[in-house]
KEKE-3310 file (N, C-alpha, C; in steps of 0.2 Angstrom, whole numbers, plus 5000, padded with zeros to 4 digits):
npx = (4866:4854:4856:4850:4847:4842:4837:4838:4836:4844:4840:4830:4839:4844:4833:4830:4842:4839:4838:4848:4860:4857:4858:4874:4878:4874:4883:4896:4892:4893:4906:4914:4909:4915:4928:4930:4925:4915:4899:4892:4881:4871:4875:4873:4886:4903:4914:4932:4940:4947:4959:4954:4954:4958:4949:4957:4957:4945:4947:4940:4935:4931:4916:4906:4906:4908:4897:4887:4879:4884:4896:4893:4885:4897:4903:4897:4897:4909:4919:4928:4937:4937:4946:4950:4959:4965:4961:4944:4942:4955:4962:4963:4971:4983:4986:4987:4998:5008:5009:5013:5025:5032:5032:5040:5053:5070:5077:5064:5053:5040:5028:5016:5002:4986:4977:4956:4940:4928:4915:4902:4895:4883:4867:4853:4838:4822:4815:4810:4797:4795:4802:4811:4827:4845:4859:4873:4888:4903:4911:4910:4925:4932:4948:4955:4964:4950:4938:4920:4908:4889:4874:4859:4842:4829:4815:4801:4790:4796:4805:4816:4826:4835:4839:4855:4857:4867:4873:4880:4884:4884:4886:4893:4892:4887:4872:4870:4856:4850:4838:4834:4832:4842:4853:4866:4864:4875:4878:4873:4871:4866:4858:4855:4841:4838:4832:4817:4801:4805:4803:4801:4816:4826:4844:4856:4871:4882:4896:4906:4922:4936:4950:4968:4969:4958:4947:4930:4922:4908:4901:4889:4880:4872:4865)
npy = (5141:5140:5146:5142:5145:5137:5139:5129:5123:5115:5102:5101:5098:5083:5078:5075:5068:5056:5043:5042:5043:5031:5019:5023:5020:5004:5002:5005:4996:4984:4984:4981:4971:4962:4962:4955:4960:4960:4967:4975:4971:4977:4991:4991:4994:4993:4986:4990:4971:4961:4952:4951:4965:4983:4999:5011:5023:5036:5042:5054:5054:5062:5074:5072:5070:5081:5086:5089:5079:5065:5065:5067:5054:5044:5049:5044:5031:5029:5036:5048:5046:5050:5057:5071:5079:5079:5085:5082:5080:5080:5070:5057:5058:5063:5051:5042:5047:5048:5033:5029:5036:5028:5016:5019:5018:5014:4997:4997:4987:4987:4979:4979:4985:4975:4976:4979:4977:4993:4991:4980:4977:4976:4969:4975:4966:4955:4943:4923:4928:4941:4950:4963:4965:4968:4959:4952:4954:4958:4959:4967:4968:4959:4955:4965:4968:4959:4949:4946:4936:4935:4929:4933:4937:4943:4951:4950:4950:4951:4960:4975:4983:4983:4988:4989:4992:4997:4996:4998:4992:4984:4970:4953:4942:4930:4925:4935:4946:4961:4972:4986:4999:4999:5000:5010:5017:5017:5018:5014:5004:5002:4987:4991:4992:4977:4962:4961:4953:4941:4929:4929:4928:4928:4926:4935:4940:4946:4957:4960:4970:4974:4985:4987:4998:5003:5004:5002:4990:4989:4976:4969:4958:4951:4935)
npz = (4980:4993:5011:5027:5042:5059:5075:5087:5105:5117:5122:5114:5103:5110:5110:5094:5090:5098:5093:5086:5096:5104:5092:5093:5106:5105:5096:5103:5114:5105:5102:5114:5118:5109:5110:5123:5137:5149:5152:5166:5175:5186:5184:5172:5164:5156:5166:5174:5173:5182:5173:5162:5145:5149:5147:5145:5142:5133:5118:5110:5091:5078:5073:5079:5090:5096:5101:5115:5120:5118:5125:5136:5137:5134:5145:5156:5154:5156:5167:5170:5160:5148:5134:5130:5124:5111:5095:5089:5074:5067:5073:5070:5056:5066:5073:5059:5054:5064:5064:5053:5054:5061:5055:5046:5053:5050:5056:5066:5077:5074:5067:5051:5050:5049:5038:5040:5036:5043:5042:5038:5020:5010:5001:4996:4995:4994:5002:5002:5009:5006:5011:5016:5016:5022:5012:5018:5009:5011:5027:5043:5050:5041:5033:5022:5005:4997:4990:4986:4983:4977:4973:4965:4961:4948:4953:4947:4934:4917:4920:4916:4921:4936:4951:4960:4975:4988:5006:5022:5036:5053:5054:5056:5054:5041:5039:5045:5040:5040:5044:5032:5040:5047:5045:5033:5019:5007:4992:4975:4961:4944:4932:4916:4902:4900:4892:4886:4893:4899:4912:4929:4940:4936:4935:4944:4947:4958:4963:4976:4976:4989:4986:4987:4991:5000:4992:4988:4975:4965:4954:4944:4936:4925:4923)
capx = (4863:4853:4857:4843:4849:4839:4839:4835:4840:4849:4833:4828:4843:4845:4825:4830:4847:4841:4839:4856:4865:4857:4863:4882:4878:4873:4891:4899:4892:4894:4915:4920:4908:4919:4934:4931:4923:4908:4895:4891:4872:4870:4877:4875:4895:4908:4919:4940:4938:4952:4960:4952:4956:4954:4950:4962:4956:4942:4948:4934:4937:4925:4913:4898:4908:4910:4889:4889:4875:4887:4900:4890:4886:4903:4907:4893:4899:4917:4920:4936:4942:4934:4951:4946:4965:4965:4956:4940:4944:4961:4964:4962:4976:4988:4987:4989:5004:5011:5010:5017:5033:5035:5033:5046:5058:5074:5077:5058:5051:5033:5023:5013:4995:4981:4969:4953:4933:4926:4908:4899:4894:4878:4863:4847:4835:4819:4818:4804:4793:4794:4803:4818:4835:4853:4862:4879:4895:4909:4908:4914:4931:4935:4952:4956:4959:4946:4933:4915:4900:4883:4868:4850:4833:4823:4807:4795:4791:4797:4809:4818:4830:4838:4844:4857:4857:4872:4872:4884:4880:4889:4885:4899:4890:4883:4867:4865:4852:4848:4833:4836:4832:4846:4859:4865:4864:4880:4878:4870:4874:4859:4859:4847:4841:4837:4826:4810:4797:4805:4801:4804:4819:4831:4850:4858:4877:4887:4900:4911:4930:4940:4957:4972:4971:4952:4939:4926:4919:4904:4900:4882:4879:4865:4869)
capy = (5137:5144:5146:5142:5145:5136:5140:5124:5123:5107:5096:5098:5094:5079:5074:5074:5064:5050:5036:5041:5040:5024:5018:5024:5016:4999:5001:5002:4987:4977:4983:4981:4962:4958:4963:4952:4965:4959:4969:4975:4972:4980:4997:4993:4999:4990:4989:4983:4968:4955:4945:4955:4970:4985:5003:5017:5032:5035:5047:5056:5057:5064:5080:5071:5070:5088:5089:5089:5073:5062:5067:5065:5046:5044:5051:5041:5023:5027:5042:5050:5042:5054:5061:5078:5084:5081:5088:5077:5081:5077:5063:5051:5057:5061:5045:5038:5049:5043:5024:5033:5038:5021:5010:5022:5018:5007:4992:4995:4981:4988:4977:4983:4985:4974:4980:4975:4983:4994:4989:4976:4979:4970:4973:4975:4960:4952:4934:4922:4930:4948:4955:4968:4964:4968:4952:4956:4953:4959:4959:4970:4962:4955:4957:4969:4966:4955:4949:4943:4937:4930:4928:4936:4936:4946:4949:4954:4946:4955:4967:4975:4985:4979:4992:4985:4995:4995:4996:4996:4991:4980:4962:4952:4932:4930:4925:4942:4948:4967:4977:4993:5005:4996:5000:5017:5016:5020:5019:5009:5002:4998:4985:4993:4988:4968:4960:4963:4947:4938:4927:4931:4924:4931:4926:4941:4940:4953:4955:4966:4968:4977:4985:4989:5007:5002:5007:4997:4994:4984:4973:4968:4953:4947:4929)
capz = (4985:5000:5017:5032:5049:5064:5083:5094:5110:5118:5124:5108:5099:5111:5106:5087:5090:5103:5091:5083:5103:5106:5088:5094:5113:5105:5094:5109:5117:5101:5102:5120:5119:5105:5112:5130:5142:5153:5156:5173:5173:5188:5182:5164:5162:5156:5172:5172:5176:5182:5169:5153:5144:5151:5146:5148:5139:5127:5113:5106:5084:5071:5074:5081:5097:5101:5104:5124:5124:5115:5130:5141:5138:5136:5154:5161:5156:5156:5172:5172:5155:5141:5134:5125:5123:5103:5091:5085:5069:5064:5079:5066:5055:5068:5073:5053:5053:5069:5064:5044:5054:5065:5050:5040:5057:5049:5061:5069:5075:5074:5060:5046:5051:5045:5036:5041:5036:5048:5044:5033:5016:5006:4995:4999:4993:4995:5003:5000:5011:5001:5017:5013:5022:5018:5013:5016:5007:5015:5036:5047:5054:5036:5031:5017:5002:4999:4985:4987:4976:4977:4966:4967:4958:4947:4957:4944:4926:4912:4924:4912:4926:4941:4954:4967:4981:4993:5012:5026:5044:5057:5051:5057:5050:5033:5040:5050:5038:5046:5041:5029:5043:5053:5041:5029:5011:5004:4985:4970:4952:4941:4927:4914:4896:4900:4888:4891:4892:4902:4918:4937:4944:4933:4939:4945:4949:4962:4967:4980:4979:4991:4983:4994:4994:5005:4989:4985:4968:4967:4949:4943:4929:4923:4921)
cpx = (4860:4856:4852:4847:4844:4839:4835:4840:4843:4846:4830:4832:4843:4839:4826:4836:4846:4843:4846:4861:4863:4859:4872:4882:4878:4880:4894:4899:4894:4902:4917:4915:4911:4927:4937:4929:4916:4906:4895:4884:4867:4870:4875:4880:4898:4915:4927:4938:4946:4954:4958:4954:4953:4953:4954:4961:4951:4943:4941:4937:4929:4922:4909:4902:4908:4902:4891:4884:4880:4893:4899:4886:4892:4905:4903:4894:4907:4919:4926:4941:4942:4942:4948:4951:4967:4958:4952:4943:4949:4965:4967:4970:4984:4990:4990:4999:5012:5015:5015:5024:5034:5037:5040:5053:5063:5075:5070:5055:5042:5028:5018:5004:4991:4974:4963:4946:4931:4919:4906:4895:4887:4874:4858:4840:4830:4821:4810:4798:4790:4795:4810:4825:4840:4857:4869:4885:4900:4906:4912:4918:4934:4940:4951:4962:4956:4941:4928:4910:4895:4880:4863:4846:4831:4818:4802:4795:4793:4802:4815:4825:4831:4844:4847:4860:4863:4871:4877:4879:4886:4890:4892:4896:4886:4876:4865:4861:4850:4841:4838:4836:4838:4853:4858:4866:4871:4882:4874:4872:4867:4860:4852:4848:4841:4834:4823:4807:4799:4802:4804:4809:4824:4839:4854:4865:4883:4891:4905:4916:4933:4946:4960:4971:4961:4946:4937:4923:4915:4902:4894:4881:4874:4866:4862)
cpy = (5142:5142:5144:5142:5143:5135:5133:5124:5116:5103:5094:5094:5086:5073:5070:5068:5060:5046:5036:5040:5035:5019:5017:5018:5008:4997:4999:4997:4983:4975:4980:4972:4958:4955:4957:4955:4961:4964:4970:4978:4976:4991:4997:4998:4992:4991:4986:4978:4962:4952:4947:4962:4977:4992:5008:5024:5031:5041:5048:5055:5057:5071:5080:5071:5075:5090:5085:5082:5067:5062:5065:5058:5043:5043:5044:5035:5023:5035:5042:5049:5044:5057:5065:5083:5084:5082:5083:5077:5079:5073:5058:5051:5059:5054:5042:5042:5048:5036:5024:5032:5032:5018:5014:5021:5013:5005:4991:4988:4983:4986:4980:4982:4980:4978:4977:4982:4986:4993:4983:4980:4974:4973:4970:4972:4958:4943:4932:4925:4941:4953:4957:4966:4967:4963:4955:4950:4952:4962:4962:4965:4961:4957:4959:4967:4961:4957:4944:4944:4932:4931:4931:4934:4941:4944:4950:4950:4952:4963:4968:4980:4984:4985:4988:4990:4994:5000:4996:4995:4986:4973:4958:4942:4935:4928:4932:4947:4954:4970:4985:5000:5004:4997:5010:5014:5022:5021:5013:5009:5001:4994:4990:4989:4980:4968:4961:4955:4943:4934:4929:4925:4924:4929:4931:4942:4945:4950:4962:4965:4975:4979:4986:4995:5006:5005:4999:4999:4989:4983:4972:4965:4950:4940:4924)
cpz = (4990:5007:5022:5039:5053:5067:5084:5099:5112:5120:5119:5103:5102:5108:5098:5088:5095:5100:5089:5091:5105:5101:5092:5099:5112:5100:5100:5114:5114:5100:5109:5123:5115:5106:5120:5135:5143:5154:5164:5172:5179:5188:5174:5161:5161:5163:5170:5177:5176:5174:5161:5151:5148:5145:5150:5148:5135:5122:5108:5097:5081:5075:5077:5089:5100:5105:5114:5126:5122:5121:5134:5144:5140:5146:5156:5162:5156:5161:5171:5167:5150:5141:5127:5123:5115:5100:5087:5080:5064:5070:5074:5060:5056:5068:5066:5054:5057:5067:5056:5047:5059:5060:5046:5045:5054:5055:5066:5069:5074:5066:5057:5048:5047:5044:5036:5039:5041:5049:5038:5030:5013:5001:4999:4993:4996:4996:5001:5002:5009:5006:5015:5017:5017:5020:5012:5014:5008:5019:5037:5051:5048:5034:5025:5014:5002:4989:4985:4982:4980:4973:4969:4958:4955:4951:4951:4937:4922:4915:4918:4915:4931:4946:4959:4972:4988:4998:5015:5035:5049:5060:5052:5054:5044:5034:5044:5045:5042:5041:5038:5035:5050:5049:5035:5023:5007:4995:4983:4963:4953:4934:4923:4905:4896:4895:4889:4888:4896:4909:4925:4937:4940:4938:4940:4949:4952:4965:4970:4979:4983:4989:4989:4996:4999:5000:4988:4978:4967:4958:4950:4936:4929:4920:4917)
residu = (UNK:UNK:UNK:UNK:UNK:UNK:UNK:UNK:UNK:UNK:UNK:UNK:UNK:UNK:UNK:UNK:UNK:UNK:UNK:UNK:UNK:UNK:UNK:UNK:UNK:UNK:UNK:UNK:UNK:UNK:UNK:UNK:UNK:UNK:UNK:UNK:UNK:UNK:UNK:UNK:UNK:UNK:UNK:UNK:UNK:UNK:UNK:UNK:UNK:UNK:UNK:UNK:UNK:UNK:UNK:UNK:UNK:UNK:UNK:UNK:UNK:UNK:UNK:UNK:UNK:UNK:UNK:UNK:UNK:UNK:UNK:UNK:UNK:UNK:UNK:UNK:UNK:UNK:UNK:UNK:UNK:UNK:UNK:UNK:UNK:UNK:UNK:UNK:UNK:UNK:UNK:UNK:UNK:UNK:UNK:UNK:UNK:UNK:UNK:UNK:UNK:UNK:UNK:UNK:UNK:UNK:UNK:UNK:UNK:UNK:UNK:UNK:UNK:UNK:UNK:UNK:UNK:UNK:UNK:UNK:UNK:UNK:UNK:UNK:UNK:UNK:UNK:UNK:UNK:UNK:UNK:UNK:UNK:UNK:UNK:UNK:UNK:UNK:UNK:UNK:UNK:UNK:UNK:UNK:UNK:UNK:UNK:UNK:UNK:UNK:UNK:UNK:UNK:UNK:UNK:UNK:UNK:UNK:UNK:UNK:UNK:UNK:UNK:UNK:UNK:UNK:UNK:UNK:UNK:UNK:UNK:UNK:UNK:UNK:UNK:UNK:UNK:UNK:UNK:UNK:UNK:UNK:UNK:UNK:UNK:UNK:UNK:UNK:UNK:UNK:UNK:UNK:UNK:UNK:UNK:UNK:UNK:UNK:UNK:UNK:UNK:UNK:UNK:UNK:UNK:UNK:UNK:UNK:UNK:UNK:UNK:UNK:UNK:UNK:UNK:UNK:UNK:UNK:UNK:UNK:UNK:UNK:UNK)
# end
């Protein structure tokens, strides 16, 4: 393989990655509205507020948090709270290892975690009006394991292939139909070899399951 090295500087960098920090910024609306936080619409922050949860510390985890404009939102809705004393990187499985060595504590009263998705999953489909969505399956929140099906369409007469395209995004109702550009594409199955000749409107039967160990494996029937 090659290498390519590219110098930009940090205005630019932040230019290339806005849509991706207002992305994160609208994540963190959508957890701390879930959770029972009001807004403060004068600040637009989340403040502690009487009587609801508050925030104590925000632990950075992953790699994208070490960029300085991603810190620097942070600071700005959460002042004084950013904690930067673990390492993005293996935050996450401290912590699993931590929670490893509680649950292995004999007489522990510390319950077994649930397991829940941390994003919804779907396939991306035409409605009647020949507009793209991702109809999801499995919702972020959903307990784990878990097994979901729907049905779809041949669109085309005589489609003799049927690619099913899988997404994730942060779809919490079965009706939250989200556009493609509002979701990542995390893999695909394809049925191939149909008959040929046939009629549009082929019945096409998927299905998601989630196993224990948290993989998905996605099914594709032509019914």
């Amino acid at each position: 393989g090659r290498t390519k090295i590219v110098e930009i500087d940090g205005d630019k960098l932040k230019e290339l990655t806005n849509r991706l920090l207002m992305m994160a910024d609208t994540e963190v609306d959508n957890l701390l509205d879930s959770k029972g936080y009001a807004p403060d619409v004068k600040s637009d922050r989340f403040p502690d507020i009487d009587g609801k949860l508050k925030v104590d510390d925000v632990l950075l985890a992953g790699g994208s948090t070490r960029l300085n404009m991603v810190r620097e939102s942070l600071e700005a809705r959460f002042p004084g709270k950013v904690n930067t004393s673990l390492d993005p990187d293996q935050c996450v499985a401290q912590g699993a290892a931590w929670m490893g060595y509680l649950l292995s504590k004999k007489g522990g009263d510390v319950k077994k975690p649930t397991l829940v998705s941390s994003h919804a999953f779907g396939v991306a489909a035409l409605n009647e009006k020949s507009e793209l969505g991702i109809y999801p399956l499995v919702l972020k929140g959903q307990q784990l394991p878990c097994e979901e099906s729907d049905t779809f369409e041949t669109q085309t007469e005589g489609q003799t292939r049927v690619p099913i395209k899988v997404f994730e995004n942060g779809a919490e109702r079965k009706d939250d139909v989200r556009e493609p550009d509002a979701s990542r594409k995390v893999g695909h199955v394809n049925i191939d070899d149909l008959p040929p000749g046939r009629p549009a409107g082929q019945k096409i039967h998927v299905t998601f399951k989630f196993d224990a160990t948290n993989r998905l494996s996605v099914v594709a029937k032509d019914v």
